[in-house]
VOBA-1610 file (N, C-alpha, C; in pm, whole numbers, padded with zeros to 5 digits, always signed):
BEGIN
Unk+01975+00199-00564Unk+01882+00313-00560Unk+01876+00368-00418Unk+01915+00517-00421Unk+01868+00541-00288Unk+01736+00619-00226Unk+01758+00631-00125Unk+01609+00687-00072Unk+01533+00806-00138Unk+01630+00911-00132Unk+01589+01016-00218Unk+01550+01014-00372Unk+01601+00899-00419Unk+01574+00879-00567Unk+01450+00797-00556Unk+01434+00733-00510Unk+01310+00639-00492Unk+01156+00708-00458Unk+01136+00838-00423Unk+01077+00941-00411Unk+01091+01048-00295Unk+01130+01119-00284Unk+01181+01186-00196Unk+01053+01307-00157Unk+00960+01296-00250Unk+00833+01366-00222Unk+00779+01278-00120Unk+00701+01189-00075Unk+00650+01124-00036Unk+00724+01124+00105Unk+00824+01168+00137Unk+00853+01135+00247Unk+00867+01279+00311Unk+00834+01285+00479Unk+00780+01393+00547Unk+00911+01415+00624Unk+00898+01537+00746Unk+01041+01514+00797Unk+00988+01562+00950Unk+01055+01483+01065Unk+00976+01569+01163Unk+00963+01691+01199Unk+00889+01709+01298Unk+00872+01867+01318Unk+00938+01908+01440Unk+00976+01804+01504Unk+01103+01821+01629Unk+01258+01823+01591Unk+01292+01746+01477Unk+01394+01728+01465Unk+01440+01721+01303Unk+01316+01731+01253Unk+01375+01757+01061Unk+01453+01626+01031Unk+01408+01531+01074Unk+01472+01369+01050Unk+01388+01352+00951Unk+01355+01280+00837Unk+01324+01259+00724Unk+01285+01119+00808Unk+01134+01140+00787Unk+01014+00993+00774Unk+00980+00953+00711Unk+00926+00810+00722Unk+00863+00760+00569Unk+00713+00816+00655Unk+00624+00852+00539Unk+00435+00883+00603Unk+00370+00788+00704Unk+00407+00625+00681Unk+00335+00507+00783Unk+00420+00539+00939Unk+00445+00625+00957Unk+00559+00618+01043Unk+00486+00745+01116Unk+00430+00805+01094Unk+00310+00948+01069Unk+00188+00902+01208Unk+00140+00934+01279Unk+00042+00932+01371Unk-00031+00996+01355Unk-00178+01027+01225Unk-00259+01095+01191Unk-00335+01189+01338Unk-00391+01279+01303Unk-00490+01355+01374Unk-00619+01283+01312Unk-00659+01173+01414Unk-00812+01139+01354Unk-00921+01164+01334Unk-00944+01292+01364Unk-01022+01387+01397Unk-01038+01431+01229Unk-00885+01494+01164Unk-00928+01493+01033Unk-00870+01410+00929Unk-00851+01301+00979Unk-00774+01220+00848Unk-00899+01164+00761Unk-00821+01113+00593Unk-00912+01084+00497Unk-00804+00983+00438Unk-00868+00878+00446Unk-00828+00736+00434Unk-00796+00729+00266Unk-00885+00776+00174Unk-00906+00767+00077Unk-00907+00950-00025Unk-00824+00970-00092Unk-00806+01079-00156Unk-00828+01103-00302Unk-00882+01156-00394Unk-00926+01170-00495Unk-00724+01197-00561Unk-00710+01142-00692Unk-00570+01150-00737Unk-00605+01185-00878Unk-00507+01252-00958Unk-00464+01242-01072Unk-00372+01203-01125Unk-00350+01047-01247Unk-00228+01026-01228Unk-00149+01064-01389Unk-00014+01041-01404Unk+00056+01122-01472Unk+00063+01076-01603Unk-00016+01000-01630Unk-00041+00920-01785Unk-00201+00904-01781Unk-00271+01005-01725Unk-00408+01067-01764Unk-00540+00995-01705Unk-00620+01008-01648Unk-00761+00921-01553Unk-00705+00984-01425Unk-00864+00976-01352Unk-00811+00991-01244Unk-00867+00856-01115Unk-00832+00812-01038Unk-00887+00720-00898Unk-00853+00805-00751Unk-00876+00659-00675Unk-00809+00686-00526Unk-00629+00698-00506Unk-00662+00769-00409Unk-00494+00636-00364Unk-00515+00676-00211Unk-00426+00666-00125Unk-00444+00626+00020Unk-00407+00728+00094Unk-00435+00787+00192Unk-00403+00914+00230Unk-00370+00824+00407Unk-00251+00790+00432Unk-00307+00665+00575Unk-00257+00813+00690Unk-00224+00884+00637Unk-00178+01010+00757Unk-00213+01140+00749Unk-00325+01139+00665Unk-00450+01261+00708Unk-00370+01376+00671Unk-00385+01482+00708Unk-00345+01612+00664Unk-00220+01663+00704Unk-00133+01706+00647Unk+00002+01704+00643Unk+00012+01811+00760Unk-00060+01932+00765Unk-00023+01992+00877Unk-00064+01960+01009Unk-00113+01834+01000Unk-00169+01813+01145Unk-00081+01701+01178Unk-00042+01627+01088Unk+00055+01461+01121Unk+00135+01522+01231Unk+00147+01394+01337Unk+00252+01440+01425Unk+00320+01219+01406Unk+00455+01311+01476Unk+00533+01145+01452Unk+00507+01076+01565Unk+00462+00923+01488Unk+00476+00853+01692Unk+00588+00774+01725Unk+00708+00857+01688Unk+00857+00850+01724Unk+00833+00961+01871Unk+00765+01032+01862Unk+00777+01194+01926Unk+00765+01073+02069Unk+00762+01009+02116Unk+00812+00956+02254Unk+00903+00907+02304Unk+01005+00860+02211Unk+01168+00864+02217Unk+01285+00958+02147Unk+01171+01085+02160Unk+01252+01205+02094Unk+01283+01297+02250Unk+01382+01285+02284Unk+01442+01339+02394Unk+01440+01488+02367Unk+01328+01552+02492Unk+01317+01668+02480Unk+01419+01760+02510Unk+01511+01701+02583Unk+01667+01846+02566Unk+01725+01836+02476Unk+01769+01730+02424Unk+01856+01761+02252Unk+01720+01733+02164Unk+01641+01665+02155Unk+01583+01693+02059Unk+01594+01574+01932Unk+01705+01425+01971Unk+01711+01378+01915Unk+01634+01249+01907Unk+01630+01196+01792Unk+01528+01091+01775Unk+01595+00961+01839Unk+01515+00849+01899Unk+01632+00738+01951Unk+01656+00654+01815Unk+01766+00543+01844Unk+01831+00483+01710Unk+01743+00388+01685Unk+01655+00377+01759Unk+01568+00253+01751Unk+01416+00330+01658Unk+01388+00413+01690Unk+01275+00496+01599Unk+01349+00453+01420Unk+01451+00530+01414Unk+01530+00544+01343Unk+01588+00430+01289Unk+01599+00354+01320Unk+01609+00197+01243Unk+01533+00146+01185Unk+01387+00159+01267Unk+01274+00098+01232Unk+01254+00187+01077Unk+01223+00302+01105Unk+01228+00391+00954Unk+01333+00356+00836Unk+01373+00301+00876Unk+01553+00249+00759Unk+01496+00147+00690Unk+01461+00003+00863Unk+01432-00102+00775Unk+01308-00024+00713Unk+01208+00054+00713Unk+01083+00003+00618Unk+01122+00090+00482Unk+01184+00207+00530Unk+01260+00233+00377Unk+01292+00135+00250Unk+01397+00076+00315Unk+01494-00004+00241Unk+01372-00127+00195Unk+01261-00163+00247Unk+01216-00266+00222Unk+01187-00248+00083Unk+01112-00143+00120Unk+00992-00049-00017Unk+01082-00020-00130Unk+01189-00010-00138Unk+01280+00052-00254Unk+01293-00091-00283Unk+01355-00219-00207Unk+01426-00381-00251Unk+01248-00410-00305Unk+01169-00414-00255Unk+01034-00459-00308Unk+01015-00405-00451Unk+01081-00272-00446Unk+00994-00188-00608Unk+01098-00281-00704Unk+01182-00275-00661Unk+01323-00343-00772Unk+01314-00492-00789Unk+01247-00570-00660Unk+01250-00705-00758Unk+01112-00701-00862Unk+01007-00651-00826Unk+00840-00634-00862Unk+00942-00585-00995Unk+00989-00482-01075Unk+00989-00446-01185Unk+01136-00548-01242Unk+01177-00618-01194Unk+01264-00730-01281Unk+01270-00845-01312Unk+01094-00897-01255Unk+01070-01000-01228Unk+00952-01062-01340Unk+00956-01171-01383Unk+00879-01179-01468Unk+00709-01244-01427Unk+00655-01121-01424Unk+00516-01185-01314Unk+00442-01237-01394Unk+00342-01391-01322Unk+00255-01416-01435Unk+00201-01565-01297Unk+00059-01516-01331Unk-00040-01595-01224Unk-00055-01685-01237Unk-00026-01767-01140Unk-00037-01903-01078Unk+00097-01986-01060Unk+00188-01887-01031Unk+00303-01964-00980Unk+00374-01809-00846Unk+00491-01826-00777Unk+00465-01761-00634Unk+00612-01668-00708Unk+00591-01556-00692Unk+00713-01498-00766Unk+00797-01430-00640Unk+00931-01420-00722Unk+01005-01335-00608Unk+00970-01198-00493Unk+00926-01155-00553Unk+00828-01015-00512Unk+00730-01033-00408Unk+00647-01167-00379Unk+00549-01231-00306Unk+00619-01290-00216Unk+00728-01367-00249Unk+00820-01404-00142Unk+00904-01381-00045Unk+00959-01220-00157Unk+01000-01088-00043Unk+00919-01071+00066Unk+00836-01022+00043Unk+00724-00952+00103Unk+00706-01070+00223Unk+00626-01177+00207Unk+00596-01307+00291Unk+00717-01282+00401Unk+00821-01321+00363Unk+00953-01265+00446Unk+00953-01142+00572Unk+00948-01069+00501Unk+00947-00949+00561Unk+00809-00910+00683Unk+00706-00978+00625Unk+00594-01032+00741Unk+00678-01094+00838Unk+00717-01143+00796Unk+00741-01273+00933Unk+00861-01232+01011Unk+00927-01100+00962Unk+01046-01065+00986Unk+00997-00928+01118Unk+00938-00867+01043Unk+00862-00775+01074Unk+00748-00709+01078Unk+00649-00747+01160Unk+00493-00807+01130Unk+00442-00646+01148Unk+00558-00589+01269Unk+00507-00416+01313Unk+00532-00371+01194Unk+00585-00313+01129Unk+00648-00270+00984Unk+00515-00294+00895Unk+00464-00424+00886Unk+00409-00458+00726Unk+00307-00363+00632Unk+00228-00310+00744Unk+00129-00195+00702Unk+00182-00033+00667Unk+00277-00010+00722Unk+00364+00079+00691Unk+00407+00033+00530Unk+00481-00056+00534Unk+00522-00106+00403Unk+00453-00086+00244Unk+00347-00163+00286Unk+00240-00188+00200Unk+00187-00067+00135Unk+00134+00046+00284Unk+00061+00141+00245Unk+00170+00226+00130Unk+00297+00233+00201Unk+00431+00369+00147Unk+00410+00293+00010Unk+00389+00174-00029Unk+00442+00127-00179Unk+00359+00149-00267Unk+00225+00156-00205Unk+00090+00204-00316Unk+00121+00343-00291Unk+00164+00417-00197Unk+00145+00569-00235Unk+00219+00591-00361Unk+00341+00560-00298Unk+00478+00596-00418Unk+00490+00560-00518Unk+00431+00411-00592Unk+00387+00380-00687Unk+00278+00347-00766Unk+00176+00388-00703Unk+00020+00384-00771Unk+00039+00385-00941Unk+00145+00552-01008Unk+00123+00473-01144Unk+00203+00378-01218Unk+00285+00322-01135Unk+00402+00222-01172Unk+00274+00035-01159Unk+00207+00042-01279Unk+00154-00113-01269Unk+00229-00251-01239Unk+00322-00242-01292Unk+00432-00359-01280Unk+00448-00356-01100Unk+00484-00262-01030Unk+00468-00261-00903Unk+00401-00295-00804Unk+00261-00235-00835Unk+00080-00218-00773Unk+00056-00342-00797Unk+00059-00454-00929Unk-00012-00614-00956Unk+00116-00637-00861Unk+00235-00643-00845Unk+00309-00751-00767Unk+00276-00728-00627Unk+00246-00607-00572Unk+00209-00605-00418Unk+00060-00651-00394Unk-00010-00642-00473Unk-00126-00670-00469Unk-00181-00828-00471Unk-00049-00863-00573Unk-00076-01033-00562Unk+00015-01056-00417Unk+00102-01031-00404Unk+00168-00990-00293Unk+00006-01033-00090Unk-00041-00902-00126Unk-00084-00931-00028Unk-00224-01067-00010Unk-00300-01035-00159Unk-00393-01111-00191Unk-00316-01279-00140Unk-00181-01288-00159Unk-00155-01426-00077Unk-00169-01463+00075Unk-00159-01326+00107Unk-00167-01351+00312Unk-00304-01334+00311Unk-00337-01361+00440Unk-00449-01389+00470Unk-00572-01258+00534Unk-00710-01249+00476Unk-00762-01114+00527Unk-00746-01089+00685Unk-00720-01139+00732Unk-00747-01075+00868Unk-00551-01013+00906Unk-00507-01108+00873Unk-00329-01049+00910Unk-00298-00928+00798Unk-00357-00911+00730Unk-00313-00755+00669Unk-00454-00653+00632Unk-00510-00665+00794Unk-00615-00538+00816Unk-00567-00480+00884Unk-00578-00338+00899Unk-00664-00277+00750Unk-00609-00232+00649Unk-00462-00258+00637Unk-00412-00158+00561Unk-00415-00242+00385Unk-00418-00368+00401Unk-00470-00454+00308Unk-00576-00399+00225Unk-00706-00388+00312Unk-00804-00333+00249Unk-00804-00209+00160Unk-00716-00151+00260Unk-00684+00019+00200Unk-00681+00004+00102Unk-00537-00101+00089Unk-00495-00091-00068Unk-00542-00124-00173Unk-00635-00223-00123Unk-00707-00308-00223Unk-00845-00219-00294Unk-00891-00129-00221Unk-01016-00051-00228Unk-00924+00085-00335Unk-00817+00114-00290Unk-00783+00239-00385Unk-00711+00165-00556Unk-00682+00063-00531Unk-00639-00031-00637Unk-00782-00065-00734Unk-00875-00077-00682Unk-00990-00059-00769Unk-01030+00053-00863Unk-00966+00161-00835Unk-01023+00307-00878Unk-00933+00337-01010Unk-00783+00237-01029Unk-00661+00286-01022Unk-00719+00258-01201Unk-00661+00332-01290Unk-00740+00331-01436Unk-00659+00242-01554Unk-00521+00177-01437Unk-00473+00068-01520Unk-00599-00057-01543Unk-00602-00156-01634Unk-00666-00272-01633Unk-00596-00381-01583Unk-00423-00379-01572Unk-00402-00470-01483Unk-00358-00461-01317Unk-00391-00335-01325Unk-00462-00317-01137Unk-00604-00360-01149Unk-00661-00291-01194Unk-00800-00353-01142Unk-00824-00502-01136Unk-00789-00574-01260Unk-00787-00723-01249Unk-00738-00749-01161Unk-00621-00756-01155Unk-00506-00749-00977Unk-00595-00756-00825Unk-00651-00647-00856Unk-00729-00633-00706Unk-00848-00708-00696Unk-00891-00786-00828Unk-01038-00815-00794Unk-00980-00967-00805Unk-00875-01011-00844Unk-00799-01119-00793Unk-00755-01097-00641Unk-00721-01011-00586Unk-00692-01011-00458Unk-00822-01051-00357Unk-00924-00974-00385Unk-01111-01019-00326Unk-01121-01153-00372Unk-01080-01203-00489Unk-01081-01344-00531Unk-01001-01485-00421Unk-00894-01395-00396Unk-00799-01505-00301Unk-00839-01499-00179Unk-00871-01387-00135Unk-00919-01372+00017Unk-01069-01443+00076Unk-01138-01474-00059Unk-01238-01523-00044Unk-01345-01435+00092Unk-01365-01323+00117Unk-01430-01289+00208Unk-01552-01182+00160Unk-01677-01235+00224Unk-01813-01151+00148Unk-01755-00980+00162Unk-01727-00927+00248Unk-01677-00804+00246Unk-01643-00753+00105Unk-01578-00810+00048Unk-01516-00766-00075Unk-01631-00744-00171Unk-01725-00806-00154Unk-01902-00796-00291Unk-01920-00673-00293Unk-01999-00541-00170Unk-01983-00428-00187Unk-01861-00338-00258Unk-01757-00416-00289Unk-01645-00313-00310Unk-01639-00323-00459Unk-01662-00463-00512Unk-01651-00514-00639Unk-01783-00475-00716Unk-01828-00476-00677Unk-02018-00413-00717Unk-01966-00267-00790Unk-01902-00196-00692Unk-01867-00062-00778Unk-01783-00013-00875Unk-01662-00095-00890Unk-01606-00137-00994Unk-01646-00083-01127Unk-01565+00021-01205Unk-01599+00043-01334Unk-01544-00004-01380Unk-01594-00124-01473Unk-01499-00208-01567Unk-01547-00216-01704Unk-01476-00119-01775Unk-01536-00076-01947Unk-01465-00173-02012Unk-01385-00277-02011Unk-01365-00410-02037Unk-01477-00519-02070Unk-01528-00596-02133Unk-01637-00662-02111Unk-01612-00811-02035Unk-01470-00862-02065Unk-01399-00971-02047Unk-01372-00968-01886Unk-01320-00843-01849Unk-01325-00830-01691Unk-01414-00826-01592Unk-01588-00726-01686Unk-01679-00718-01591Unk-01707-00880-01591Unk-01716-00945-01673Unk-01751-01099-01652Unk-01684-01168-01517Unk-01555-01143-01523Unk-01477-01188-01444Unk-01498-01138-01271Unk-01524-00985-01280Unk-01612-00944-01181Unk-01706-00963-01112Unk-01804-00976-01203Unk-01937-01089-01182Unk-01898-01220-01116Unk-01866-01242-01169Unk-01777-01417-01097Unk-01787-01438-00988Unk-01675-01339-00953Unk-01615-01322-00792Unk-01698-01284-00736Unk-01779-01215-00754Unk-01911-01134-00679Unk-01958-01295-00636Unk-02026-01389-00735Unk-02152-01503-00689Unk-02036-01544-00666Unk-01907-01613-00644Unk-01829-01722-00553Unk-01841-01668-00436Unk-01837-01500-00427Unk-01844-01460-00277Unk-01941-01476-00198Unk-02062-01497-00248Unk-02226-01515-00208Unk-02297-01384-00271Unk-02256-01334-00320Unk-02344-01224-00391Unk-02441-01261-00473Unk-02571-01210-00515Unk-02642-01223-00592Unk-02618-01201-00744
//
């Protein structure tokens, strides 16, 4: 699969040099970025999903400091870094959908990923965030990154962890939402009670399960 097939919307291009970026790669204007974006997705409901680079006409790249202002070109090292996190996100979507997922044992997809932390710790939030954009309605995807991160630990994948985990709540599959409130489940951290509290879960079997996690977390 190549890049362009893998979504070729989602990816921006600079404004110095028309090099094709992935968005985590993007240096928002913080002034107006919005973390969190209202979505519609293409098999009907609507949630969040992650907006990590604010308004498209304001993104500037934070490559733009090894973009040599007389030619204009990007260095190979900007440009690598964008490859590897490419290539990660496309090898991640492809094992997550061939893999046979099922909780309480460590699947290929979790193990990728673990890897690729440890490979490339600058990268991981980039990673993470590009894979919930691009696949929010692909479920088979969203539960494997999600169990995915719910295995590392809360503090080594803030904030972009959270991101995902907070727009993964909204998401109108039932095995995202379970997914994510298993992810607040593994992380074990009170933070997560406010997030799970809001949770619409028209399931009755899940709000139970919701509830749960809420009092293991210390919630009332």
């Amino acid at each position: 699969m190549d890049m362009t097939s893998f979504s070729v919307d989602s990816f921006q291009r600079d404004a110095k040099t028309g090099t094709t970026i992935s968005p985590g790669l993007l240096k928002p204007d913080v002034r107006r970025i919005r973390l969190i974006e209202p979505v519609r997705y293409a098999g009907g409901g609507t949630g969040l999903v992650i907006n990590v680079y604010g308004v498209q006409q304001t993104a500037t790249s934070n490559i733009d400091s090894e973009v040599d202002e007389g030619s204009g070109f990007v260095s190979e090292a900007a440009l690598r870094r964008n490859k590897i996190s490419v290539d990660a996100q496309v090898k991640f979507a492809e094992i997550a959908k061939s893999e046979h997922f099922e909780y309480g044992y460590t699947p290929p997809s979790e193990r990728y990923l673990s890897s690729f932390a440890k490979e490339y710790p600058e990268l991981l939030g980039n990673v993470v965030q590009s894979i919930y954009l691009k696949m929010a309605g692909e479920p088979t995807v969203v539960v494997a990154l999600l169990n995915a991160i719910g295995a590392m630990s809360y503090d080594s994948v803030k904030p972009f962890g959270q991101i995902t985990a907070v727009a993964a709540v909204t998401n109108p599959s039932v095995e995202v939402k379970e997914a994510a409130i298993r992810v607040y489940e593994a992380w074990g951290h009170p933070e997560g009670i406010s997030i799970l509290r809001d949770i619409e879960c028209p399931w009755p079997w899940l709000d139970r399960y919701r509830n749960q996690v809420i009092q293991d977390l210390g919630g009332a």
